[in-house]
Each structure stands twice: as C-alpha cells, then as structure tokens.
Backbone and ligand atoms as CSV (ligand in chain L), in Angstrom:
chain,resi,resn,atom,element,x,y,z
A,1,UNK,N,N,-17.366,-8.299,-20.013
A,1,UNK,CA,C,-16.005,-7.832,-20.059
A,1,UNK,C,C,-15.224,-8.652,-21.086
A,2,UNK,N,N,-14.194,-8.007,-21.627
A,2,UNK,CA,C,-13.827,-8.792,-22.831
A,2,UNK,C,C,-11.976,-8.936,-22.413
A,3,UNK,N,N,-10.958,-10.128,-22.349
A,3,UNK,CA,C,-9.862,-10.258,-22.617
A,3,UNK,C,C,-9.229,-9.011,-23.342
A,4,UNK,N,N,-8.063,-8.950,-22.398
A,4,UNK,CA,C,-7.044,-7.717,-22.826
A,4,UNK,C,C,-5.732,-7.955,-22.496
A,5,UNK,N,N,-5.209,-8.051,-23.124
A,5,UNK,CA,C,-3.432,-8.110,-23.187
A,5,UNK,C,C,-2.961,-7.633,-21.598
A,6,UNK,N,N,-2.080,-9.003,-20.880
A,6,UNK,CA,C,-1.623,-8.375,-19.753
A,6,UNK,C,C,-0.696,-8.372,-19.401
A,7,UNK,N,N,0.076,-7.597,-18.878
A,7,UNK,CA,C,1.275,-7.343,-18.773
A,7,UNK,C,C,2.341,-9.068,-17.970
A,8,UNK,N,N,2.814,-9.952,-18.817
A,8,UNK,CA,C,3.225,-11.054,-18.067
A,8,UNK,C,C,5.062,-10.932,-18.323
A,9,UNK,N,N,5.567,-9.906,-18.401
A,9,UNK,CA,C,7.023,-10.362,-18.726
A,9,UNK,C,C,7.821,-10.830,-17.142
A,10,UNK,N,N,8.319,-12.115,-17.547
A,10,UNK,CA,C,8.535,-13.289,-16.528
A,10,UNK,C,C,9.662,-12.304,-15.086
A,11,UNK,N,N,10.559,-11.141,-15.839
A,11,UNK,CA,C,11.720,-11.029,-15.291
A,11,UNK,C,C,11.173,-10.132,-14.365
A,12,UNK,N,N,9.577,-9.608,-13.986
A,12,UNK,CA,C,9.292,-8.437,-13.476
A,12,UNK,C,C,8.025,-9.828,-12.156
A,13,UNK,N,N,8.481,-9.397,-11.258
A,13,UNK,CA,C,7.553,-9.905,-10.300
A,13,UNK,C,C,6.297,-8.799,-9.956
A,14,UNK,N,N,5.130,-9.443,-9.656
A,14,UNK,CA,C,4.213,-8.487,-9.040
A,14,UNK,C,C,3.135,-8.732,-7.795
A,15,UNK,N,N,3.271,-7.940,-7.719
A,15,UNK,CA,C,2.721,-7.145,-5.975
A,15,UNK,C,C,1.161,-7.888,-6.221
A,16,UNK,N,N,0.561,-8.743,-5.576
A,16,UNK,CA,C,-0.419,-8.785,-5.742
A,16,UNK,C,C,-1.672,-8.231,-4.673
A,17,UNK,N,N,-1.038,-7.188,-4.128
A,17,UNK,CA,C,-1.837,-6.765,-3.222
A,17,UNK,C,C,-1.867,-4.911,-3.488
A,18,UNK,N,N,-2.252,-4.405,-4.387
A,18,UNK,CA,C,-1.004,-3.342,-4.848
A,18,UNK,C,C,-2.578,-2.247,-5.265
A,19,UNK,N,N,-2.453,-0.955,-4.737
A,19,UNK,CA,C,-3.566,-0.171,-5.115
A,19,UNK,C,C,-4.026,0.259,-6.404
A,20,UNK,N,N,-5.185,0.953,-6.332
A,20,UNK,CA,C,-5.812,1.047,-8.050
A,20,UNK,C,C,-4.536,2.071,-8.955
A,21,UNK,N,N,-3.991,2.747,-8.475
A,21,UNK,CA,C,-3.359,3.458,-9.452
A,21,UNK,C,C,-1.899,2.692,-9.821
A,22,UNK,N,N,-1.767,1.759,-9.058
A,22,UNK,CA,C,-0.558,0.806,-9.882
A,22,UNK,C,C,-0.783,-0.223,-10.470
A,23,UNK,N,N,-2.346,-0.672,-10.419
A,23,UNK,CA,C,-2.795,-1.915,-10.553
A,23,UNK,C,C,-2.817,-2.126,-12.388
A,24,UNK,N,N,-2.179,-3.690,-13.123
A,24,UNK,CA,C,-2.300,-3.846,-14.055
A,24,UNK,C,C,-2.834,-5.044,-14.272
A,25,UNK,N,N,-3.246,-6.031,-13.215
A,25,UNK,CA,C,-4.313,-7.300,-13.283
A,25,UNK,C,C,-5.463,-7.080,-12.327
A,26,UNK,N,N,-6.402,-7.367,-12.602
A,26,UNK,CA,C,-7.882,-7.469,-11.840
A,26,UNK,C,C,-7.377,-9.092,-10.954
A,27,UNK,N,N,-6.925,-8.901,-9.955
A,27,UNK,CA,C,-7.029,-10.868,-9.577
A,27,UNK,C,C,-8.596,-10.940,-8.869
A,28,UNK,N,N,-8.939,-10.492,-7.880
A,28,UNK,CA,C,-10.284,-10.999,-8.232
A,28,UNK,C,C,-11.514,-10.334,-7.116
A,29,UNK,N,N,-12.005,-10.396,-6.536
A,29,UNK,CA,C,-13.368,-9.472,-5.560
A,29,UNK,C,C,-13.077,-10.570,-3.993
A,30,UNK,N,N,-13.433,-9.492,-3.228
A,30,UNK,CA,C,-13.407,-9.807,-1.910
A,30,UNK,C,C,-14.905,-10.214,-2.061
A,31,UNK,N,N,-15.323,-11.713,-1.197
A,31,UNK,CA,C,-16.606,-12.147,-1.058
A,31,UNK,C,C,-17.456,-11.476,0.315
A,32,UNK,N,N,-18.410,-11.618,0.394
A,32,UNK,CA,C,-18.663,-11.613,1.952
A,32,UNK,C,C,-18.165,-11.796,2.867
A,33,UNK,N,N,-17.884,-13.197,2.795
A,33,UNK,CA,C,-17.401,-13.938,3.612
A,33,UNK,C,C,-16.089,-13.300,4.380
A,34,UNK,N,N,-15.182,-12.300,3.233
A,34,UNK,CA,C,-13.904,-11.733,3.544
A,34,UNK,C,C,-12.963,-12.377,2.727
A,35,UNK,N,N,-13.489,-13.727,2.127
A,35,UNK,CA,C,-11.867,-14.010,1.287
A,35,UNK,C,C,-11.863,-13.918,-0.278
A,36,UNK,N,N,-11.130,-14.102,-0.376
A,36,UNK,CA,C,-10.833,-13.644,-1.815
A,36,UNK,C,C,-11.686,-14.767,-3.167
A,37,UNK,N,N,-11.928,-14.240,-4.123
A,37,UNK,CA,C,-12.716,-14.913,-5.192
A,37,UNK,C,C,-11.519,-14.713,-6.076
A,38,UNK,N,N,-10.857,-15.052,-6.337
A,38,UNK,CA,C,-9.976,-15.295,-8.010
A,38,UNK,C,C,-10.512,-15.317,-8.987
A,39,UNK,N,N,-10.194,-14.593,-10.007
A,39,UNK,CA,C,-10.630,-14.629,-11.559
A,39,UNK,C,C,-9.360,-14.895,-12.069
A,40,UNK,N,N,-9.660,-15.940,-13.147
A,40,UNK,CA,C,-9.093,-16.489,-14.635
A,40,UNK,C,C,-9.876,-16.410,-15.711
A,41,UNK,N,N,-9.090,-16.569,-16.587
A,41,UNK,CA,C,-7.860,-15.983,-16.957
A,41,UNK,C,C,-7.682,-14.755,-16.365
A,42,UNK,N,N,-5.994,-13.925,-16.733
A,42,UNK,CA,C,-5.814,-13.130,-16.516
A,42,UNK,C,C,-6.567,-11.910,-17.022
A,43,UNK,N,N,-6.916,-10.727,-16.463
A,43,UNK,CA,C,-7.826,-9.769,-17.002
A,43,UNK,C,C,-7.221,-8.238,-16.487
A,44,UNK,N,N,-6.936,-7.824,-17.585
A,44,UNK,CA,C,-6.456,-6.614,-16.776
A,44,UNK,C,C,-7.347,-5.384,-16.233
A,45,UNK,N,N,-6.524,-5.105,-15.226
A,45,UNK,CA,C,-7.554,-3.777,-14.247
A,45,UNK,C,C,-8.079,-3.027,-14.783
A,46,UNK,N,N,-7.254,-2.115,-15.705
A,46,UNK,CA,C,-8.408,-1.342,-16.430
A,46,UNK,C,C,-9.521,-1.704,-17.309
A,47,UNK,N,N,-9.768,-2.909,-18.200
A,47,UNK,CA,C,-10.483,-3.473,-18.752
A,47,UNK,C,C,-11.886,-3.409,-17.588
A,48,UNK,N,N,-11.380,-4.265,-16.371
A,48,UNK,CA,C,-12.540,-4.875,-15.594
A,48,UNK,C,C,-12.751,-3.902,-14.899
A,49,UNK,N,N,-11.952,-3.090,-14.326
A,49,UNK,CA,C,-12.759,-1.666,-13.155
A,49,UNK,C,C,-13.656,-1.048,-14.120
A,50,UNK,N,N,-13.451,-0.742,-15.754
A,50,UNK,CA,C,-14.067,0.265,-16.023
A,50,UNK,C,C,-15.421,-0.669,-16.850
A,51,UNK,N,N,-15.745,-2.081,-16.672
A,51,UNK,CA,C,-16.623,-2.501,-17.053
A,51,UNK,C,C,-17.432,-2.593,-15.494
A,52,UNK,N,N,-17.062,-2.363,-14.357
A,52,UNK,CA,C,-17.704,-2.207,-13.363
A,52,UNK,C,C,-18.892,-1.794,-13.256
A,53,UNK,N,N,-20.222,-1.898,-12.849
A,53,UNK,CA,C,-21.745,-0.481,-12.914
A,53,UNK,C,C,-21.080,0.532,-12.740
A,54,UNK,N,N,-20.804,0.452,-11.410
A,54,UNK,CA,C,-20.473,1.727,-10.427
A,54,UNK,C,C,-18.737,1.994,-10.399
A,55,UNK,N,N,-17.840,2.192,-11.041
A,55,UNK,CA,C,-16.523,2.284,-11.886
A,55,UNK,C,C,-16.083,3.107,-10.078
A,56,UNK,N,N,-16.911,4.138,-9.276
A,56,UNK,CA,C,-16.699,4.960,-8.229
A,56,UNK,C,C,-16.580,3.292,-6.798
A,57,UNK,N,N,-17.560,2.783,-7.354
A,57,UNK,CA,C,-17.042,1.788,-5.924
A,57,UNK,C,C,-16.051,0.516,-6.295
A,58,UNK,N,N,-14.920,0.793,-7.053
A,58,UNK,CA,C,-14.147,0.354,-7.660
A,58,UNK,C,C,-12.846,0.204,-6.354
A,59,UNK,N,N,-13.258,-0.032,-5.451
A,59,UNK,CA,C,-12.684,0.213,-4.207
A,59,UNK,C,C,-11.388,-1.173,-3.805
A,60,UNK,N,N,-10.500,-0.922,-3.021
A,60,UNK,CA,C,-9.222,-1.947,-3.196
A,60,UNK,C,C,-9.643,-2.686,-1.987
A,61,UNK,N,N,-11.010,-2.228,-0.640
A,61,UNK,CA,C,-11.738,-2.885,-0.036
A,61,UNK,C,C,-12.981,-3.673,-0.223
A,62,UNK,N,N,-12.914,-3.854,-2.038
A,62,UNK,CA,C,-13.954,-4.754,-2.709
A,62,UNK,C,C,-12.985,-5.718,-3.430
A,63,UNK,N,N,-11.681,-5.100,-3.675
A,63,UNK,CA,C,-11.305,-5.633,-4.953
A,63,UNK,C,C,-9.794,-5.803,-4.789
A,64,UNK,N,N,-9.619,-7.399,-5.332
A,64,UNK,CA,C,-7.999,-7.242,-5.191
A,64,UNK,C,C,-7.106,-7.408,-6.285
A,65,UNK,N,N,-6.247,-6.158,-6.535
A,65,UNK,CA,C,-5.690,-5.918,-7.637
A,65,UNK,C,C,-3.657,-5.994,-7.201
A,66,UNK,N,N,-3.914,-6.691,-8.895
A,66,UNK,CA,C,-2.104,-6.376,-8.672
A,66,UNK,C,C,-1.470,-5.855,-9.659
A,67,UNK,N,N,0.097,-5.448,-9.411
A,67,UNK,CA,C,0.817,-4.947,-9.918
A,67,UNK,C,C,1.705,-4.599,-10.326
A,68,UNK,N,N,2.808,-4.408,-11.031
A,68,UNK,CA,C,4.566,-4.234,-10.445
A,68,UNK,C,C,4.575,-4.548,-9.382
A,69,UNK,N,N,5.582,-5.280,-8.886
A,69,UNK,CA,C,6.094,-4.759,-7.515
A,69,UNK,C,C,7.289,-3.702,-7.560
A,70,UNK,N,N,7.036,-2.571,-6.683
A,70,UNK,CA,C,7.704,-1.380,-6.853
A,70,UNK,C,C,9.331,-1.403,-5.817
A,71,UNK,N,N,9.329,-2.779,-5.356
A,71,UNK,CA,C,10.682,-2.651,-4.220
A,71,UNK,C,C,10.849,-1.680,-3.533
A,72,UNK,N,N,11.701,-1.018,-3.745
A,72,UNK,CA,C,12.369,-0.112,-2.790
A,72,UNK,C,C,11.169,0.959,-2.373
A,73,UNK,N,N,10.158,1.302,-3.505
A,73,UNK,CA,C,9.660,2.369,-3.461
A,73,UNK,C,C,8.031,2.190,-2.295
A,74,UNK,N,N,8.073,0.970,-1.700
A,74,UNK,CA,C,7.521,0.234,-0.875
A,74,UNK,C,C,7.739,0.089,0.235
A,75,UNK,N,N,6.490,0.682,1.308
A,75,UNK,CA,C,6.653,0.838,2.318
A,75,UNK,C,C,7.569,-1.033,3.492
A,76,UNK,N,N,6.722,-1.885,2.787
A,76,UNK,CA,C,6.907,-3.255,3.101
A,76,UNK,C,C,8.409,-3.844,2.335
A,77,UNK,N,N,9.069,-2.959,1.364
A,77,UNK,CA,C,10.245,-3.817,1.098
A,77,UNK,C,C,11.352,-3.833,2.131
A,78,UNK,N,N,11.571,-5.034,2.438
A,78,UNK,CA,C,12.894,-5.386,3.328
A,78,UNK,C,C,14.127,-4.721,2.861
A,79,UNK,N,N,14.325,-4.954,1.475
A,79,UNK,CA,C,16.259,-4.299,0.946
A,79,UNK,C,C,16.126,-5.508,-0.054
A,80,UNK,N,N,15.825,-6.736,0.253
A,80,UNK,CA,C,15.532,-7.685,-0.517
A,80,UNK,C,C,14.414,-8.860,-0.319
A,81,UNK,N,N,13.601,-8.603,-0.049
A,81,UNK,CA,C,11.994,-9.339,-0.361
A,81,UNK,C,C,11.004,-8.395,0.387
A,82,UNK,N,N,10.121,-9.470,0.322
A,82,UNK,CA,C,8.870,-8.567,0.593
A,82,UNK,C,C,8.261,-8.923,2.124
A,83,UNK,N,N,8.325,-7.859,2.969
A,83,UNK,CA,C,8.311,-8.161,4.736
A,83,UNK,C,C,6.428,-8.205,4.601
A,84,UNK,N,N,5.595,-8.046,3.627
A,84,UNK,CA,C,4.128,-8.252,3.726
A,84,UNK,C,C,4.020,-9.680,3.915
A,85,UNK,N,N,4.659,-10.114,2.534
A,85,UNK,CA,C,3.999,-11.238,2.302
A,85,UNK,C,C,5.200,-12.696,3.315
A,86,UNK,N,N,5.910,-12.418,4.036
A,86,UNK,CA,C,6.828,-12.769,4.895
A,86,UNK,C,C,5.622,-12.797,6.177
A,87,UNK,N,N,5.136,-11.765,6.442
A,87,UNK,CA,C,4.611,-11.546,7.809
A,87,UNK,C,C,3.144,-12.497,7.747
A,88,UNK,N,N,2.540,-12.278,6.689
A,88,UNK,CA,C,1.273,-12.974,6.195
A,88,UNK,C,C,1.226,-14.985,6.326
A,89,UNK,N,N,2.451,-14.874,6.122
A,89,UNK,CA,C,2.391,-16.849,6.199
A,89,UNK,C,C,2.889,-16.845,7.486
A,90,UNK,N,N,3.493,-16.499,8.728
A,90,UNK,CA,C,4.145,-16.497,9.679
A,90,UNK,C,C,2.349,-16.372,10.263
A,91,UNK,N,N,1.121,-15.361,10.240
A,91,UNK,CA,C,0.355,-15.442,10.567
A,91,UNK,C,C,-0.563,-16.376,10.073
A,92,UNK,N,N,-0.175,-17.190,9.281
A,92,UNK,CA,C,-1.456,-18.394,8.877
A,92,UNK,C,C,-0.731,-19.520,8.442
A,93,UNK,N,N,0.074,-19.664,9.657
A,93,UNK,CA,C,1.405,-20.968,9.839
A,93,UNK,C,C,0.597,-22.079,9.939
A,94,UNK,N,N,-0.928,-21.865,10.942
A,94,UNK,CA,C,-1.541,-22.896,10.886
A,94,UNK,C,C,-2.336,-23.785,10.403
A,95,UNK,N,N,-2.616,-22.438,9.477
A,95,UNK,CA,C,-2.755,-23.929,7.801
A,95,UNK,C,C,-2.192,-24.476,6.765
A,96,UNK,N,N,-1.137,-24.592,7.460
A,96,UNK,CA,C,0.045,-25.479,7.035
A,96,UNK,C,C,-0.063,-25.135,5.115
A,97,UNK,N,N,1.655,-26.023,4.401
A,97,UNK,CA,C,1.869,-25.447,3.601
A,97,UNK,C,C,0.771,-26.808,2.449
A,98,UNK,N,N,0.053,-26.077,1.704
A,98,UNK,CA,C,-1.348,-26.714,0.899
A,98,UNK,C,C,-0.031,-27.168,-0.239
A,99,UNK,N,N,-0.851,-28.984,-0.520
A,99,UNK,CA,C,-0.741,-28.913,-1.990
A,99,UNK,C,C,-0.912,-28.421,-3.416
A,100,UNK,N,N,-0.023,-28.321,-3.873
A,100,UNK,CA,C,0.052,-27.242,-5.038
A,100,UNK,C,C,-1.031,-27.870,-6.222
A,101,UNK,N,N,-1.446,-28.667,-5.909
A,101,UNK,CA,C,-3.073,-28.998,-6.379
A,101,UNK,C,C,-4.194,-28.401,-5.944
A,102,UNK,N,N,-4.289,-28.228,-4.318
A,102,UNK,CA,C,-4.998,-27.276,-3.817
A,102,UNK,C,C,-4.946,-26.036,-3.990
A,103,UNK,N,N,-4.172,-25.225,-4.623
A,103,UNK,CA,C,-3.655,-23.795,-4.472
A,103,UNK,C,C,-4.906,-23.023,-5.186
A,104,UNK,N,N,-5.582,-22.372,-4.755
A,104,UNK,CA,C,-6.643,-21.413,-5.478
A,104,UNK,C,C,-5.801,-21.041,-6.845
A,105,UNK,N,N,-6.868,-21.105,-8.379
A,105,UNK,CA,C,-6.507,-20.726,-9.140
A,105,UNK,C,C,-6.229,-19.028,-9.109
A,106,UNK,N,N,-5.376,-18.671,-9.401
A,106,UNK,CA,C,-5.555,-17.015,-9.737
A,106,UNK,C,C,-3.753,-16.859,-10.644
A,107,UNK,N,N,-4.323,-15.801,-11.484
A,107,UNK,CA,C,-3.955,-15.279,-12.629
A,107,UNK,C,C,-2.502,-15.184,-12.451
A,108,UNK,N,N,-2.112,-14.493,-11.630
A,108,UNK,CA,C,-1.014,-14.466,-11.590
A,108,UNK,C,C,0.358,-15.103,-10.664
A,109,UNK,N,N,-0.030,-16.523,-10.906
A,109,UNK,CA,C,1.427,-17.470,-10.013
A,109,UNK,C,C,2.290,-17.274,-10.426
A,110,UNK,N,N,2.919,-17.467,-11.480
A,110,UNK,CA,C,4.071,-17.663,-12.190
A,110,UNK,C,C,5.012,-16.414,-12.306
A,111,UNK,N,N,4.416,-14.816,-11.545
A,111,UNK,CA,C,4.986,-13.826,-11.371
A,111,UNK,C,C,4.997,-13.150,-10.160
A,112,UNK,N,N,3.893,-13.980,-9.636
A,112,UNK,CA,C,3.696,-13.081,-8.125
A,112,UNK,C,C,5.555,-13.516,-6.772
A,113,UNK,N,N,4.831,-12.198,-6.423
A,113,UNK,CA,C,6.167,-12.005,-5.123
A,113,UNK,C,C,6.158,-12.804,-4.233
A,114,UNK,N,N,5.153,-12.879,-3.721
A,114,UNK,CA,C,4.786,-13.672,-2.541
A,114,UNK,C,C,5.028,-14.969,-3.188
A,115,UNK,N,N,4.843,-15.401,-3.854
A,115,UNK,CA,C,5.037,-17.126,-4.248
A,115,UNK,C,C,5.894,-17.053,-4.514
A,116,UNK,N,N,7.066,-16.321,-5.115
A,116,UNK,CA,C,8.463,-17.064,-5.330
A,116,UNK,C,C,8.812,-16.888,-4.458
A,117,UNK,N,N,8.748,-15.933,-3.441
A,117,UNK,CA,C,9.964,-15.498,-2.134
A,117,UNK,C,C,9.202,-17.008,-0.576
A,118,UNK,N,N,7.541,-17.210,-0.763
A,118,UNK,CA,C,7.141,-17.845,0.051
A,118,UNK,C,C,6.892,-19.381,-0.270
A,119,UNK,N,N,6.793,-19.013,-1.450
A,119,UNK,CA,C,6.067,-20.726,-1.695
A,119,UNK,C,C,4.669,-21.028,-1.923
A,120,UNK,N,N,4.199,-22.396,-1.509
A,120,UNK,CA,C,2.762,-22.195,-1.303
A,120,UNK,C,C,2.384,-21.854,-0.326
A,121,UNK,N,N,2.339,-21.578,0.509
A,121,UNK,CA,C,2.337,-20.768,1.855
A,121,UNK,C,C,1.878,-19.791,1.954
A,122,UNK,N,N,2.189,-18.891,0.806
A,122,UNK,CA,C,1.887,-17.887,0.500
A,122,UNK,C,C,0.189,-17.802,0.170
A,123,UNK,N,N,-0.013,-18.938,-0.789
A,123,UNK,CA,C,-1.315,-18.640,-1.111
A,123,UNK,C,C,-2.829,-18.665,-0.129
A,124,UNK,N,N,-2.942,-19.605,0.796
A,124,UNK,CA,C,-3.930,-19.105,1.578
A,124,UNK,C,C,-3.680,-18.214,2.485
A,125,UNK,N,N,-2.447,-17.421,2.828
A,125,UNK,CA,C,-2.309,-16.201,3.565
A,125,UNK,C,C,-2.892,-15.033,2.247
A,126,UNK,N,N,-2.792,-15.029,1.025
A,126,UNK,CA,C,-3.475,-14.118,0.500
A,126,UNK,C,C,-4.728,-13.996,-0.020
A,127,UNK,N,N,-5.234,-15.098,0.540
A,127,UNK,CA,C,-6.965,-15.197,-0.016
A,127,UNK,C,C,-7.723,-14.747,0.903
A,128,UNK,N,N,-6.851,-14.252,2.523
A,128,UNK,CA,C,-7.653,-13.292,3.244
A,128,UNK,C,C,-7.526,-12.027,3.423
A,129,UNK,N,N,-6.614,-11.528,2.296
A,129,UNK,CA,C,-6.150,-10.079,2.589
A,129,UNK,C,C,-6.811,-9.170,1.821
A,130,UNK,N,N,-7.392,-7.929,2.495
A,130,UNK,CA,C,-8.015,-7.000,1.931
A,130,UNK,C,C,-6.954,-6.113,1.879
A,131,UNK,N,N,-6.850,-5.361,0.529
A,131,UNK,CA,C,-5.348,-4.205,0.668
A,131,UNK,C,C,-5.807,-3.106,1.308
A,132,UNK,N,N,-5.128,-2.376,1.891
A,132,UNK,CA,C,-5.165,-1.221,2.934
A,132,UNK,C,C,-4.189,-0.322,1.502
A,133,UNK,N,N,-5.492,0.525,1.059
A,133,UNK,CA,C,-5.490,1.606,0.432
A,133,UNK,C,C,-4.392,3.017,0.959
A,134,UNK,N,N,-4.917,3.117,2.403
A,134,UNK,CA,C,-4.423,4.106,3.057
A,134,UNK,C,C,-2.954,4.668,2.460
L,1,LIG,S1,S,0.039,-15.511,-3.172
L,1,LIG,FE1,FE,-0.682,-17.272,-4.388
L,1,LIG,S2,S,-2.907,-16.947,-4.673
L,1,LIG,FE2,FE,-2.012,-14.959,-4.020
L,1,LIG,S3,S,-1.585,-13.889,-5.933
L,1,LIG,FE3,FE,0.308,-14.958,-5.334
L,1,LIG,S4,S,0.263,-16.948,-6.404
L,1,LIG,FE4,FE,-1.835,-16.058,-6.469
C-alpha cells in the first residue's frame, strides 16, 4: 500500500469510529483478541480498503475507520459533543486516565473527537470498540 494525502484540516474534528461510506482514514484492524491494532502513519481509507485481497470483506467489524464527524447528523450527537465517546470512558473508568506516553499510537490524535472532548481517557475506551455498522 502506498501513502496518500489525508484529509488533516485542524478546524474539522473526526469521528473515529465512523462507517465505510464516510470513512477518510484507515486507523487500523480489529485483532483477534478484539482490540484495536493502529496504523501509522496516517493512510487513507480508500487507498488501504482497496489494496485489501478481498476489498468485499472490507467490513467496519474487521476494520476501524474514521471520519468527519457529522454532529448533528449523528445518531450519538448530544447538541454539543459526542454522547459515544462520553459513554465509552464512563465504561472503562477503571483503567484509569493512561499517561500520554502510554497512549497507543494512531493517526489521528490531534483531530479526533473523542480526545479533545475526553482526554486521554478516551484512548483505551477506543481500542476496544468495534463500530456497529447497523
Ligand atoms: S480516542 Fe485516542 S486512540 Fe482513539 S482515535 Fe482518538 S486519539 Fe486515537
């Protein structure tokens, strides 16, 4: 797979849990295990889904992709933040908030929703989330 220009303009936050047809970063494959694998650098979705074998099992229950965040147009927006990624650290309160040395690398910190509205807090509540396509 080869580097491709990705969408980083600072003033636009994004959804990092966000389905294939909004998706404009590849962040990274669900392991076995269930948690998340991060890829760096940034790589965008269409680049990496369509270097996939099988482009058909390109699935958002293999793969976690992000994207705009769409606000309002979101089942999870509050009016002003995001009630996902709110509900997600409230459920993994008990692994307390990680040093930002510890924080899994992945592509997109410096824009994601969940980290400005949560913190680090945010980040091991999203290294177990598989997105619900539905
Ligand atoms: S919550 Fe943390 S690990 Fe997940 S995408 Fe945002 S910055 Fe990256």
């Amino acid at each position: 797979m080869t580097d491709a220009p990705v969408r980083t303009d600072p003033s636009e936050r994004m959804c990092p849990s966000t389905p294939k047809a909004n998706a404009t970063v590849f962040l990274g494959m669900i392991t076995p295990a269930g948690r998340v694998a991060y890829v760096t650098p940034p790589l965008a979705a269409e680049v990496a889904l369509a270097g996939l074998p099988d482009p058909t099992e390109a699935t958002e229950s293999r793969y976690r992709l992000a994207g705009p965040c769409v606000t309002s147009s979101c089942g999870f927006w509050t009016g002003d933040h995001c009630g996902l990624g709110e509900r997600l650290v409230a459920s993994y309160q008990e692994t307390g908030v990680p040093d930002e040395a510890a924080l899994p690398r992945c592509a997109i910190r410096r824009t994601c929703r969940w980290y400005a509205e949560q913190g680090p807090a945010a980040c091991p509540a999203c290294s177990h989330v598989v997105t619900d396509a539905r």
